[in-house]
PDB file of N, H, CA, C and O in Angstrom:
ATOM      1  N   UNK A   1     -28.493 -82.861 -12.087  1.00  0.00           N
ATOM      2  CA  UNK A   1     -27.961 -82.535 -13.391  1.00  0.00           C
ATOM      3  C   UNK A   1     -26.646 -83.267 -13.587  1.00  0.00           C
ATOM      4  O   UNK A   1     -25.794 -83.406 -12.709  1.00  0.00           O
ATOM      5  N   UNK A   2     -26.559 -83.781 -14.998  1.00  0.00           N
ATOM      6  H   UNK A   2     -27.250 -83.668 -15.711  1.00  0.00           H
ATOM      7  CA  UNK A   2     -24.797 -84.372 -15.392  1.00  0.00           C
ATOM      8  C   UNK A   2     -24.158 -83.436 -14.832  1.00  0.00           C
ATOM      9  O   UNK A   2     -24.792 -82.387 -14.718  1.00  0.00           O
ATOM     10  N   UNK A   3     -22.953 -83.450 -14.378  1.00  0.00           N
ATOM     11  H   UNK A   3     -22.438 -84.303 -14.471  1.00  0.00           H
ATOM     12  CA  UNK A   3     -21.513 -83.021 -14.490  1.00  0.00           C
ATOM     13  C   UNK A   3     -20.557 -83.443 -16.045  1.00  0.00           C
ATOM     14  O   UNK A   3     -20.325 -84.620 -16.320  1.00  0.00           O
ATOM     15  N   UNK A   4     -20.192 -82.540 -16.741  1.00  0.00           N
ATOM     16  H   UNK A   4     -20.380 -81.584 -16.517  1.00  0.00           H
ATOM     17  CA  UNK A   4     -19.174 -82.984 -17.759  1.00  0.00           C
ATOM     18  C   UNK A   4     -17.775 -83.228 -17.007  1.00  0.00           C
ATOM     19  O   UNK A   4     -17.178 -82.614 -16.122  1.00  0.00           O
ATOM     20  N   UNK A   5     -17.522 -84.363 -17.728  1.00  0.00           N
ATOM     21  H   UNK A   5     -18.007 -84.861 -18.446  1.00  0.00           H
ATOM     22  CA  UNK A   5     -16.282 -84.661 -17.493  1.00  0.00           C
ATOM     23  C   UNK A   5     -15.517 -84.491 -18.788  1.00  0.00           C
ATOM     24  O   UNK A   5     -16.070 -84.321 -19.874  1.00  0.00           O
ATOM     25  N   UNK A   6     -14.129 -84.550 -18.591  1.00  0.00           N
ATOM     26  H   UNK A   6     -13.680 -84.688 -17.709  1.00  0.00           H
ATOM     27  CA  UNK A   6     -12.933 -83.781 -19.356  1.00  0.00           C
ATOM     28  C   UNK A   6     -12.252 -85.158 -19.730  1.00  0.00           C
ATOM     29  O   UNK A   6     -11.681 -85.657 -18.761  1.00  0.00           O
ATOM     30  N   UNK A   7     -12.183 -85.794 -20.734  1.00  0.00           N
ATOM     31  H   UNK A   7     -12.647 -85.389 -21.522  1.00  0.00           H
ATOM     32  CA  UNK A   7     -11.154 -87.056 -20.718  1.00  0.00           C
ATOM     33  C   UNK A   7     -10.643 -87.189 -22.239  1.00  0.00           C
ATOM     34  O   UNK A   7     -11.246 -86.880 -23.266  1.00  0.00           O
ATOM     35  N   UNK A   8      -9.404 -87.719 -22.092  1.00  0.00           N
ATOM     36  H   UNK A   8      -8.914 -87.971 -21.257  1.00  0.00           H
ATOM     37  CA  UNK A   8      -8.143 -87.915 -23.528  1.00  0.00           C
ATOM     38  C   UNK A   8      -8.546 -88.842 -24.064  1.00  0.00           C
ATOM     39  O   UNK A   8      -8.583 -89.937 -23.502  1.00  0.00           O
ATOM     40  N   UNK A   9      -8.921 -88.663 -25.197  1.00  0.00           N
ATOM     41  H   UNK A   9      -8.891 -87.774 -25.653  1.00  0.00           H
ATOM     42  CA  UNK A   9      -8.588 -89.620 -26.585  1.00  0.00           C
ATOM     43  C   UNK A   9      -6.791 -90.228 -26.651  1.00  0.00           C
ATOM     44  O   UNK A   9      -5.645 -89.931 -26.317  1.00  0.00           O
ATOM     45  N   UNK A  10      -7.568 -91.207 -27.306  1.00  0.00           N
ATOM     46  H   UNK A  10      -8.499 -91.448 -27.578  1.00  0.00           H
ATOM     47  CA  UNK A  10      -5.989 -92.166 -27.614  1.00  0.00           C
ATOM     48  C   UNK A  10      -4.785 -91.178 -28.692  1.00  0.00           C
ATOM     49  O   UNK A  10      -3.557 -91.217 -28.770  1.00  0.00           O
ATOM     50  N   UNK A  11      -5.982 -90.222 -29.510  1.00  0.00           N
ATOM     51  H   UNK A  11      -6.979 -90.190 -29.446  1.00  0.00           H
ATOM     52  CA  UNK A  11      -5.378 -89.859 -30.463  1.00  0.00           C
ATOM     53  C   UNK A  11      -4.218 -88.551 -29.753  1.00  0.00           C
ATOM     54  O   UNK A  11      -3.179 -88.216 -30.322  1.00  0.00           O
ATOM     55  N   UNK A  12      -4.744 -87.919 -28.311  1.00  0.00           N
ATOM     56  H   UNK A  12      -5.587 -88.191 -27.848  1.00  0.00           H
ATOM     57  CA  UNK A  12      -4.140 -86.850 -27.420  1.00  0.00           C
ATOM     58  C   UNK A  12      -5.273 -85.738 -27.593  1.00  0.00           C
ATOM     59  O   UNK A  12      -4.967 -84.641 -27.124  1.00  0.00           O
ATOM     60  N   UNK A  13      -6.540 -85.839 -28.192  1.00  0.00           N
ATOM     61  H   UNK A  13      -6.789 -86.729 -28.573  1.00  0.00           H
ATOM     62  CA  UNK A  13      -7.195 -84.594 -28.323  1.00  0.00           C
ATOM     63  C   UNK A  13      -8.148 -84.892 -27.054  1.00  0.00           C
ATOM     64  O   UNK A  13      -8.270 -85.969 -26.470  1.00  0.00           O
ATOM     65  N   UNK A  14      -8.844 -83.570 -26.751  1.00  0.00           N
ATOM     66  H   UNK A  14      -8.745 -82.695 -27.225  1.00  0.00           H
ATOM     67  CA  UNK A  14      -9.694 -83.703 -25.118  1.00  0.00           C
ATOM     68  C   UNK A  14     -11.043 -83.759 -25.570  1.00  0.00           C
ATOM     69  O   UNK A  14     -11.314 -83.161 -26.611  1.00  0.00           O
ATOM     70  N   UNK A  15     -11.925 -84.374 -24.965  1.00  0.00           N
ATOM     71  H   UNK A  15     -11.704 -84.860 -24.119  1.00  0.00           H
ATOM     72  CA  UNK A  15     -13.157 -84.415 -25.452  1.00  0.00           C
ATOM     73  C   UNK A  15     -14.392 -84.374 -24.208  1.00  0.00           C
ATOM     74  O   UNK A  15     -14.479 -85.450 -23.615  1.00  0.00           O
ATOM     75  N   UNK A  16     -15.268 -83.392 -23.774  1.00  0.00           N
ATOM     76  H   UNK A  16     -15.198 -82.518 -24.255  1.00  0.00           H
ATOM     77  CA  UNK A  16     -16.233 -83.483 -22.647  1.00  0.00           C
ATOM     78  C   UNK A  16     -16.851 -84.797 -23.207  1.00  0.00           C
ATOM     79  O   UNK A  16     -16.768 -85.335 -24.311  1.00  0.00           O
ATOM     80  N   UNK A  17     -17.592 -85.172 -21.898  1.00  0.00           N
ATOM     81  H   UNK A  17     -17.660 -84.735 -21.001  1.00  0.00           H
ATOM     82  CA  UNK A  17     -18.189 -86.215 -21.993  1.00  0.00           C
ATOM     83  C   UNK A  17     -19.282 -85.949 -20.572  1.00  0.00           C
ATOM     84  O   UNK A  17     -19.027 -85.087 -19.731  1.00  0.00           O
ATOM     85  N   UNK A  18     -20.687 -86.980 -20.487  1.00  0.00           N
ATOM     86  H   UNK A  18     -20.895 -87.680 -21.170  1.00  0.00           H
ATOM     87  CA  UNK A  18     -21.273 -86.634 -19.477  1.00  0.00           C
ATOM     88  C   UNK A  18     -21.135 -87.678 -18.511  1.00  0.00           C
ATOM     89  O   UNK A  18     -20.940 -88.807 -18.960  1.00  0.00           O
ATOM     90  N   UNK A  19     -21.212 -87.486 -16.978  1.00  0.00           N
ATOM     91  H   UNK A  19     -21.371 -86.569 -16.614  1.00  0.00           H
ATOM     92  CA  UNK A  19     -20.862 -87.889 -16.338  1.00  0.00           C
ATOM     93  C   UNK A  19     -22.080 -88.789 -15.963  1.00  0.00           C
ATOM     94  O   UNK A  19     -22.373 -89.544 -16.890  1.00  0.00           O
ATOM     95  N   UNK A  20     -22.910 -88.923 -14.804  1.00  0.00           N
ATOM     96  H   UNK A  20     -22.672 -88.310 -14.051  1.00  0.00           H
ATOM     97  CA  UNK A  20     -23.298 -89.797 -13.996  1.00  0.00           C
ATOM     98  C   UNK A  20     -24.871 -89.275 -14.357  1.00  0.00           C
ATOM     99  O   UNK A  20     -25.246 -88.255 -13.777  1.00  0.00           O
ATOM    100  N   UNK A  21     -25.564 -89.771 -15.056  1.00  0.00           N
ATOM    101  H   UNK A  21     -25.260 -90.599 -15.527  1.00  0.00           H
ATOM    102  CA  UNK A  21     -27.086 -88.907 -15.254  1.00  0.00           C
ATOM    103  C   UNK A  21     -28.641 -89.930 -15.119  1.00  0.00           C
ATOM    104  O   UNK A  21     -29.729 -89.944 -15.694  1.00  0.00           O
ATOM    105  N   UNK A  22     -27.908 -90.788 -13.906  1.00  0.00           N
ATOM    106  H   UNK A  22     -27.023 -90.777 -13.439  1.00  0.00           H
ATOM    107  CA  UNK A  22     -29.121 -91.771 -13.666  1.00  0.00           C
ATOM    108  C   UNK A  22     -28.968 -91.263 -12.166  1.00  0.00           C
ATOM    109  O   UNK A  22     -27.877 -91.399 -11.613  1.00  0.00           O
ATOM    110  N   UNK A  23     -29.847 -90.784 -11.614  1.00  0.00           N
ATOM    111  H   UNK A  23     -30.734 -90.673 -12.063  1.00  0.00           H
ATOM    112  CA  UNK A  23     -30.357 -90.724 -10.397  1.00  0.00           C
ATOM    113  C   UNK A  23     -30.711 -91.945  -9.156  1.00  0.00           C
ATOM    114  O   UNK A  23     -31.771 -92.570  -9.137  1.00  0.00           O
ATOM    115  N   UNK A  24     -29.815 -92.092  -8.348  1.00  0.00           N
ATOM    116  H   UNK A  24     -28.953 -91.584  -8.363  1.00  0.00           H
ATOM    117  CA  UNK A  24     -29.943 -93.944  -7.165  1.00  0.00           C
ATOM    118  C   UNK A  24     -31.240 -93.232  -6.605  1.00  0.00           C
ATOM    119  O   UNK A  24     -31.626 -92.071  -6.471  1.00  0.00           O
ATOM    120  N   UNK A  25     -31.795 -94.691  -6.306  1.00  0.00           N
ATOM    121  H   UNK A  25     -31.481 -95.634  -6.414  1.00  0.00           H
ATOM    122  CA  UNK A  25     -32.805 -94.723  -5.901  1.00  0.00           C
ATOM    123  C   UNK A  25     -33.579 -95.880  -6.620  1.00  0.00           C
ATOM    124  O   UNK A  25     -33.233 -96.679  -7.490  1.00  0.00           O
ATOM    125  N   UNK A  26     -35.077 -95.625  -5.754  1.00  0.00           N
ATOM    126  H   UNK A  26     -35.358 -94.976  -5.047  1.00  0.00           H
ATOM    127  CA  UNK A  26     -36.206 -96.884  -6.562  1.00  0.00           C
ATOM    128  C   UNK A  26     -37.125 -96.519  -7.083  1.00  0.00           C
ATOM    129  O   UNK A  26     -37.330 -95.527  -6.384  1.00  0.00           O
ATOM    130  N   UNK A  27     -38.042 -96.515  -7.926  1.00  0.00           N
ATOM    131  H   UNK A  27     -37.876 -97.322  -8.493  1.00  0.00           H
ATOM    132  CA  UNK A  27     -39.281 -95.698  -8.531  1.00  0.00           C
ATOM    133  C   UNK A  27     -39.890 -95.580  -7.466  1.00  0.00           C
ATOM    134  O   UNK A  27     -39.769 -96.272  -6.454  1.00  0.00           O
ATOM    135  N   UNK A  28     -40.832 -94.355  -7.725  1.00  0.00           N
ATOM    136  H   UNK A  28     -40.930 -93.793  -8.546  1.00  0.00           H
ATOM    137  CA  UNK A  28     -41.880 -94.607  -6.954  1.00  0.00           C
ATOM    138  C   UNK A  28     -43.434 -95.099  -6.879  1.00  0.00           C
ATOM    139  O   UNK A  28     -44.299 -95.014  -6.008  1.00  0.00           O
ATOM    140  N   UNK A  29     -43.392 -95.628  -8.139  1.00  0.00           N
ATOM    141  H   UNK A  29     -42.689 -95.696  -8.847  1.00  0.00           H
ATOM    142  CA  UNK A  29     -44.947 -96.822  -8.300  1.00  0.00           C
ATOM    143  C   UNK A  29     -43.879 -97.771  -9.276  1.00  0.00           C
ATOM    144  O   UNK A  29     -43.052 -97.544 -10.160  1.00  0.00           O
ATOM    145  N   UNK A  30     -44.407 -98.941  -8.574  1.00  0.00           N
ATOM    146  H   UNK A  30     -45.079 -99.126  -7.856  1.00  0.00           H
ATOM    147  CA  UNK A  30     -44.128-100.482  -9.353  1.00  0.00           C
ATOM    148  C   UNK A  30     -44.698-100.254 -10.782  1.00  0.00           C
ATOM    149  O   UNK A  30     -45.769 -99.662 -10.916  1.00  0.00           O
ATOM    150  N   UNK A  31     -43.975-100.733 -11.883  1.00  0.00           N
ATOM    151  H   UNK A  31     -43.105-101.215 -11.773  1.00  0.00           H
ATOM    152  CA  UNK A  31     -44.371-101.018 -13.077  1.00  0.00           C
ATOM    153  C   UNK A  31     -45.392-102.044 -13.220  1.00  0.00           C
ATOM    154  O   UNK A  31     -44.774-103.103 -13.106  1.00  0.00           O
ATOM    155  N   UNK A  32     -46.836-102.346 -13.440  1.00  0.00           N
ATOM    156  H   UNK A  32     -47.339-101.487 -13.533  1.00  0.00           H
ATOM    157  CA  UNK A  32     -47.657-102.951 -13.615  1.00  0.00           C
ATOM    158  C   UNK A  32     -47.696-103.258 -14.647  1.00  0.00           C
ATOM    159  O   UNK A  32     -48.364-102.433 -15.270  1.00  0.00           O
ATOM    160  N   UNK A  33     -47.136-104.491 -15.631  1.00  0.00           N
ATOM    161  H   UNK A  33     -46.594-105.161 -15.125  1.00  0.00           H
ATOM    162  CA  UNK A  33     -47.153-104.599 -17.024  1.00  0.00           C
ATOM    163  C   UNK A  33     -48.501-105.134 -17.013  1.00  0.00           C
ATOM    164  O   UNK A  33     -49.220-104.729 -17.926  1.00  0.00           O
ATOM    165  N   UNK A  34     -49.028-105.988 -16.152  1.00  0.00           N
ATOM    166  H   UNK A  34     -48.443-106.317 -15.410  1.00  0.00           H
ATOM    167  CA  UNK A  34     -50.784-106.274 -16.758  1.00  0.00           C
ATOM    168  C   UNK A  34     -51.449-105.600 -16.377  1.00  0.00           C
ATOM    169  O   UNK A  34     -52.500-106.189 -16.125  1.00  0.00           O
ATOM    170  N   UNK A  35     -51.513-104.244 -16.066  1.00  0.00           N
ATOM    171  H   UNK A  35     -50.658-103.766 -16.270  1.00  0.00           H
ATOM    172  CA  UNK A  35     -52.402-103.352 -15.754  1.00  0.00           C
ATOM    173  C   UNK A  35     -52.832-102.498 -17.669  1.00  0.00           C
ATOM    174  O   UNK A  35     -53.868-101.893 -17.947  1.00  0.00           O
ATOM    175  N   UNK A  36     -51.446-102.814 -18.771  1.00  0.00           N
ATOM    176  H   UNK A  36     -50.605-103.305 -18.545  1.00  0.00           H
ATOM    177  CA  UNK A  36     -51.503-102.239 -19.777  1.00  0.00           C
ATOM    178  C   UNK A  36     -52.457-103.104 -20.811  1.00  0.00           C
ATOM    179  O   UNK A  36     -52.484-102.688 -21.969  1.00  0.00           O
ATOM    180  N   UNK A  37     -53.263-104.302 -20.483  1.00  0.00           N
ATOM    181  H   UNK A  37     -53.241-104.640 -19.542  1.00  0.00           H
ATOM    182  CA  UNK A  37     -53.756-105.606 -21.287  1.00  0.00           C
ATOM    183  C   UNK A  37     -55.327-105.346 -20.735  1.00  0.00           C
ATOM    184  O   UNK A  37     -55.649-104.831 -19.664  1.00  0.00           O
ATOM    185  N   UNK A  38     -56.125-105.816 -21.703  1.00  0.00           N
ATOM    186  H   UNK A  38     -55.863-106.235 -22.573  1.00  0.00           H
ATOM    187  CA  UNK A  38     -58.097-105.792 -21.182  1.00  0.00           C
ATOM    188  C   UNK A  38     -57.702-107.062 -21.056  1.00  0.00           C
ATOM    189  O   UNK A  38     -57.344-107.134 -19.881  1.00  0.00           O
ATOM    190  N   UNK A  39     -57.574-107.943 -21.476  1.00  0.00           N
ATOM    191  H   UNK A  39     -57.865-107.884 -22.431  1.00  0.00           H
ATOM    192  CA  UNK A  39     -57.723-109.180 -21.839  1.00  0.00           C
ATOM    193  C   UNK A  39     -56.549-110.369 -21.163  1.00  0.00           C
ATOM    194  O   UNK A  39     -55.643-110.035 -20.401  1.00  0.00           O
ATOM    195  N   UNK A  40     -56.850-112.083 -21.723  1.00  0.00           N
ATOM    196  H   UNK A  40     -57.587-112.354 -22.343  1.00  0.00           H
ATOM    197  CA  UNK A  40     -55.955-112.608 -21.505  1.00  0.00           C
ATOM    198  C   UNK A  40     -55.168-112.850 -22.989  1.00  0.00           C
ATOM    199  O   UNK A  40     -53.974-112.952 -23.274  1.00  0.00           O
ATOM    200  N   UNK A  41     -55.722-112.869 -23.348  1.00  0.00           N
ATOM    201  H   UNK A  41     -56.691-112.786 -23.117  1.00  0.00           H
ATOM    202  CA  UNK A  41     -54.860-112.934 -24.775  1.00  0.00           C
ATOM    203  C   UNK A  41     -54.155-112.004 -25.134  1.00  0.00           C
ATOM    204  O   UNK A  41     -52.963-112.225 -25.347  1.00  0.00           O
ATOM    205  N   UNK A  42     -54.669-110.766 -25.293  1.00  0.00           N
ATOM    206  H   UNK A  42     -55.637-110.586 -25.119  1.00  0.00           H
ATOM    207  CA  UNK A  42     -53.553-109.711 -25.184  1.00  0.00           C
ATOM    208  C   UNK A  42     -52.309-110.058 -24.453  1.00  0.00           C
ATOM    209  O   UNK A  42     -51.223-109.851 -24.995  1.00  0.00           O
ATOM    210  N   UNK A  43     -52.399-110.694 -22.972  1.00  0.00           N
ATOM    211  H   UNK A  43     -53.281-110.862 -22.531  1.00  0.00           H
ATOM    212  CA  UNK A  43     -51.378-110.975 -21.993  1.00  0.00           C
ATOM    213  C   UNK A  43     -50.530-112.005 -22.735  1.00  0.00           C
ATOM    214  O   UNK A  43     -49.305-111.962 -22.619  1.00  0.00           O
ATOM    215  N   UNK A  44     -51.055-112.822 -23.405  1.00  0.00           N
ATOM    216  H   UNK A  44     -52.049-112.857 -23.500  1.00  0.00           H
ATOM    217  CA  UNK A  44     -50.545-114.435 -23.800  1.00  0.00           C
ATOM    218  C   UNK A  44     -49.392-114.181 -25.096  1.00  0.00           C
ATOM    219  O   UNK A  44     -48.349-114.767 -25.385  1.00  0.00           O
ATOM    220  N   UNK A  45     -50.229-112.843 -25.803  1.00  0.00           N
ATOM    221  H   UNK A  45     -51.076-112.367 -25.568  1.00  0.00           H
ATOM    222  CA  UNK A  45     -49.496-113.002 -26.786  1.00  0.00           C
ATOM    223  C   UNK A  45     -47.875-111.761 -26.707  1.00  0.00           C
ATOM    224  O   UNK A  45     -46.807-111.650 -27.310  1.00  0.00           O
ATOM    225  N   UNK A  46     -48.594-111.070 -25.590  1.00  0.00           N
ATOM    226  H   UNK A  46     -49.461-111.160 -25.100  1.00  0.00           H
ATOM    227  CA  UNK A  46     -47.000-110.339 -25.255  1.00  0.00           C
ATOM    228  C   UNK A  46     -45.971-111.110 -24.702  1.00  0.00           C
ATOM    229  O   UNK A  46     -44.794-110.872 -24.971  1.00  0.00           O
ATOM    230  N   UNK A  47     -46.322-112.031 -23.936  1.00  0.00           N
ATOM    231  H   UNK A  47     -47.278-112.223 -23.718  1.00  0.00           H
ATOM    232  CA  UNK A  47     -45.333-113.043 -23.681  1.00  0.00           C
ATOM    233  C   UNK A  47     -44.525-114.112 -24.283  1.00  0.00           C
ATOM    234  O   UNK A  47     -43.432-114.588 -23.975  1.00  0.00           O
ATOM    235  N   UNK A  48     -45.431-114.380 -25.303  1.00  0.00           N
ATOM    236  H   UNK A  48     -46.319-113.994 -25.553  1.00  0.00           H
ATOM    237  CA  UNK A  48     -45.436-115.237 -26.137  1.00  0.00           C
ATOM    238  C   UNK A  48     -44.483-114.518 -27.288  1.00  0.00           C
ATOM    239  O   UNK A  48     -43.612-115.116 -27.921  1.00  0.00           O
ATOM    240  N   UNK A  49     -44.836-113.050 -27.441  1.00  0.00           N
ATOM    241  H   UNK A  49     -45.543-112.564 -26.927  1.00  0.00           H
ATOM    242  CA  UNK A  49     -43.655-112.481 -28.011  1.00  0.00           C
ATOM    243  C   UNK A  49     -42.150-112.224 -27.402  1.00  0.00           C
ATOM    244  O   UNK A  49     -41.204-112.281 -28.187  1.00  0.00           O
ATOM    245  N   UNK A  50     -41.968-112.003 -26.319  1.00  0.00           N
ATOM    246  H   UNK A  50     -42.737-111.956 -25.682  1.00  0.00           H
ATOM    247  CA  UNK A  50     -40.999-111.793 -25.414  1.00  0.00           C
ATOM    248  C   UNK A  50     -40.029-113.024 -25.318  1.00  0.00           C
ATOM    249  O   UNK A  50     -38.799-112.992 -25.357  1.00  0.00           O
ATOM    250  N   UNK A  51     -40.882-114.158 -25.178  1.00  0.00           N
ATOM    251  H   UNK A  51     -41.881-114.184 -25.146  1.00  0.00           H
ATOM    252  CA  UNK A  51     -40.134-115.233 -25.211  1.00  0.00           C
ATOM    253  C   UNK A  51     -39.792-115.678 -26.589  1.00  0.00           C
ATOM    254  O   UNK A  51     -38.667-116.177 -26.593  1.00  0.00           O
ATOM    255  N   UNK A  52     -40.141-115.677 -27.312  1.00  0.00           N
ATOM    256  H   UNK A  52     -41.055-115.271 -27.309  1.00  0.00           H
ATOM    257  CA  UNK A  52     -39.449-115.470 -28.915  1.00  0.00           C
ATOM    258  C   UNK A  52     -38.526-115.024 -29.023  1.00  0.00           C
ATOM    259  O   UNK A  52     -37.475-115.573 -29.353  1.00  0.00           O
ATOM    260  N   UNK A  53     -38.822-113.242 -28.611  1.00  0.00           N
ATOM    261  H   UNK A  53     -39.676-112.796 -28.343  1.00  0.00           H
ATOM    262  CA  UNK A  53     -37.671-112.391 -28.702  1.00  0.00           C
ATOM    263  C   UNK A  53     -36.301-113.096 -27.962  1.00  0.00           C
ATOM    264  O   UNK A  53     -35.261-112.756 -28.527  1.00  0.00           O
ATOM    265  N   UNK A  54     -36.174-113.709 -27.190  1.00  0.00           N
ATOM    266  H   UNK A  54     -37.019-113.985 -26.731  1.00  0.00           H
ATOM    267  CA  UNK A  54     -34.839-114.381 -26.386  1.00  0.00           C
ATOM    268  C   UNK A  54     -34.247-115.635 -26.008  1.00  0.00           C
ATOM    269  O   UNK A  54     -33.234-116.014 -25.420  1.00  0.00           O
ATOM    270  N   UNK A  55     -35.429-116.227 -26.658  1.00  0.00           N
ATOM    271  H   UNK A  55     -36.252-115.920 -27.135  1.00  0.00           H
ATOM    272  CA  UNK A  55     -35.009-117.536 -26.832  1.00  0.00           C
ATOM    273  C   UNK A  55     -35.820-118.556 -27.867  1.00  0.00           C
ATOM    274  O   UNK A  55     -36.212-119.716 -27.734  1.00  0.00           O
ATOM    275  N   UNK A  56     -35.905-117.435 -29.145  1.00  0.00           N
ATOM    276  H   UNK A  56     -35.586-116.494 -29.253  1.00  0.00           H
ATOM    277  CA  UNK A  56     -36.667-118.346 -30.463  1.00  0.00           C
ATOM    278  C   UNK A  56     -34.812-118.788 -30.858  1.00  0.00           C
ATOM    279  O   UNK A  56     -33.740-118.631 -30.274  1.00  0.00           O
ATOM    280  N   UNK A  57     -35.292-119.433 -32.251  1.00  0.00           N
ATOM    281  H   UNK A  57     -36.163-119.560 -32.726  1.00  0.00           H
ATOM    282  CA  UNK A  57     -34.626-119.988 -32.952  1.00  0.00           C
ATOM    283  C   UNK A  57     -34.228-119.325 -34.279  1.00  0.00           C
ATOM    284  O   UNK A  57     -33.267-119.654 -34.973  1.00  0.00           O
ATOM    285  N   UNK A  58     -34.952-118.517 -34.487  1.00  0.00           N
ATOM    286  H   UNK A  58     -35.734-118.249 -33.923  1.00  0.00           H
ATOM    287  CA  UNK A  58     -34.477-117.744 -35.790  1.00  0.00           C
ATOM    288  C   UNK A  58     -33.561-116.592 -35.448  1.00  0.00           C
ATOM    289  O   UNK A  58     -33.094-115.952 -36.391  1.00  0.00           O
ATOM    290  N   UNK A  59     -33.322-116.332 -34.499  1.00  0.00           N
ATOM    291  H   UNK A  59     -33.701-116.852 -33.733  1.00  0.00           H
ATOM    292  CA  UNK A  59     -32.271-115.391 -33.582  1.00  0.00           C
ATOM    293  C   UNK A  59     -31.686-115.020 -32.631  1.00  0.00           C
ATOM    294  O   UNK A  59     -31.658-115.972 -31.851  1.00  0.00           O
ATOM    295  N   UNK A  60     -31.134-114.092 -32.170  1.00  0.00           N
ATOM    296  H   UNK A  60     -31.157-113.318 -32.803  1.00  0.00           H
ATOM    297  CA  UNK A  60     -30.915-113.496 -30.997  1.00  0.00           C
ATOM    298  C   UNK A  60     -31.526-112.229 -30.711  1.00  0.00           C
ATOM    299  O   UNK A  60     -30.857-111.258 -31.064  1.00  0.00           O
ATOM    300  N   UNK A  61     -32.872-111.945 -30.039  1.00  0.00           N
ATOM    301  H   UNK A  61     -33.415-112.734 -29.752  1.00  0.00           H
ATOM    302  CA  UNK A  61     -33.067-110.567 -30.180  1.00  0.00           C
ATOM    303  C   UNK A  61     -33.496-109.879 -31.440  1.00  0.00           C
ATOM    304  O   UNK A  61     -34.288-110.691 -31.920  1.00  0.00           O
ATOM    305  N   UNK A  62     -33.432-108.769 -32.325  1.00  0.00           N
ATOM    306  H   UNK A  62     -32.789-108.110 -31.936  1.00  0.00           H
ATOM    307  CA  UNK A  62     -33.770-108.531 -32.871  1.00  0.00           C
ATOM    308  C   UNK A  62     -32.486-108.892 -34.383  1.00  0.00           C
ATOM    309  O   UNK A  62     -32.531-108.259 -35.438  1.00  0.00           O
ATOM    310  N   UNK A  63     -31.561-109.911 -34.117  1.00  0.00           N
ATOM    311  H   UNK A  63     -31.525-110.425 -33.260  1.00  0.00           H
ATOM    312  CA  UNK A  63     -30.533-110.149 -34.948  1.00  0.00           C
ATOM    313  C   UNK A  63     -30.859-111.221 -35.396  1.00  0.00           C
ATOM    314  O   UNK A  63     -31.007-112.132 -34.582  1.00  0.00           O
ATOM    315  N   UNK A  64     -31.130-111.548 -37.116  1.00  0.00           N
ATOM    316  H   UNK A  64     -31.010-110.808 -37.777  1.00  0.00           H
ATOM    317  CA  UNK A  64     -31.244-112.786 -37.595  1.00  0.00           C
ATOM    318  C   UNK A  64     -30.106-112.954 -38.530  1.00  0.00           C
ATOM    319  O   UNK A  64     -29.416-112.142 -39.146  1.00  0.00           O
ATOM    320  N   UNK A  65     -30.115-114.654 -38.429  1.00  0.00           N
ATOM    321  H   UNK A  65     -30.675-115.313 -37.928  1.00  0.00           H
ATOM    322  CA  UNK A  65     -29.231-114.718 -39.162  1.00  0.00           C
ATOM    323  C   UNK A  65     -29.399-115.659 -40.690  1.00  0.00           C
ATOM    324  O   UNK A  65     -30.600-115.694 -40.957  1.00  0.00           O
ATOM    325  N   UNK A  66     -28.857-116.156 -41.385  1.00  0.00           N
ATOM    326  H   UNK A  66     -27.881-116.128 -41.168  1.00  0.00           H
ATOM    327  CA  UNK A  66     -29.088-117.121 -42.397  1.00  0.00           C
ATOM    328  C   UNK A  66     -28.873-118.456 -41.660  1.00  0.00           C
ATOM    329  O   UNK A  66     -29.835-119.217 -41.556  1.00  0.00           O
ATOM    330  N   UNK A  67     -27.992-118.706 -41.277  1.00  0.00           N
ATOM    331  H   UNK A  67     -27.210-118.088 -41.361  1.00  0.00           H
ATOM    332  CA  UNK A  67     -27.497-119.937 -40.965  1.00  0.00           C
ATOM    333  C   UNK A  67     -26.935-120.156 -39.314  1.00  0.00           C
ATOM    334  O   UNK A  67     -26.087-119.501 -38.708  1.00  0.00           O
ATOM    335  N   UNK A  68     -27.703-121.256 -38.886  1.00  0.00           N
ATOM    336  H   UNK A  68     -28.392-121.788 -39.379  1.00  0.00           H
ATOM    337  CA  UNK A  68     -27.461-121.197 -36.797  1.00  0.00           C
ATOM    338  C   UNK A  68     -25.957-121.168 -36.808  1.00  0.00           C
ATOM    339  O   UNK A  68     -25.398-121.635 -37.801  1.00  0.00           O
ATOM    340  N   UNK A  69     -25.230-120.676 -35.826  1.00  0.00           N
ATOM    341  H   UNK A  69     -25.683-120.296 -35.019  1.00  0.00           H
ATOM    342  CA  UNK A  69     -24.021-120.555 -35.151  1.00  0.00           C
ATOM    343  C   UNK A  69     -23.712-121.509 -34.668  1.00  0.00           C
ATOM    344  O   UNK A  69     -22.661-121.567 -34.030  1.00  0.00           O
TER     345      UNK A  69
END
């Protein structure tokens, strides 16, 4: 379970906050992303989206813009 922690605002007022709420450690079954696909195309085109997503040209991620940076 979190622990709350107690910490100051800039303004001087106190505010809980939660502490540490990811558990160390490693899963315990590997994520199989092609176990979720029948097909190869299904496979082709999730990738094919992924790599868009992070290194197309019309953005960054899900941020577009009008005009490249």
């Amino acid at each position: 379970m979190a622990e709350k922690i107690e910490k100051e605002l800039y303004d001087g007022s106190k505010i809980e906050i939660l502490g540490e709420i990811v558990e160390p450690g490693k899963p315990e079954t590997p994520g199989h992303w092609r176990d979720r696909f029948t097909n190869r195309d299904e496979m082709l085109r999730y990738l094919d989206t992924g790599e868009r997503y992070w290194s197309g040209h019309e953005g960054y991620g899900s941020e577009k813009r009008k005009s490249p940076a």
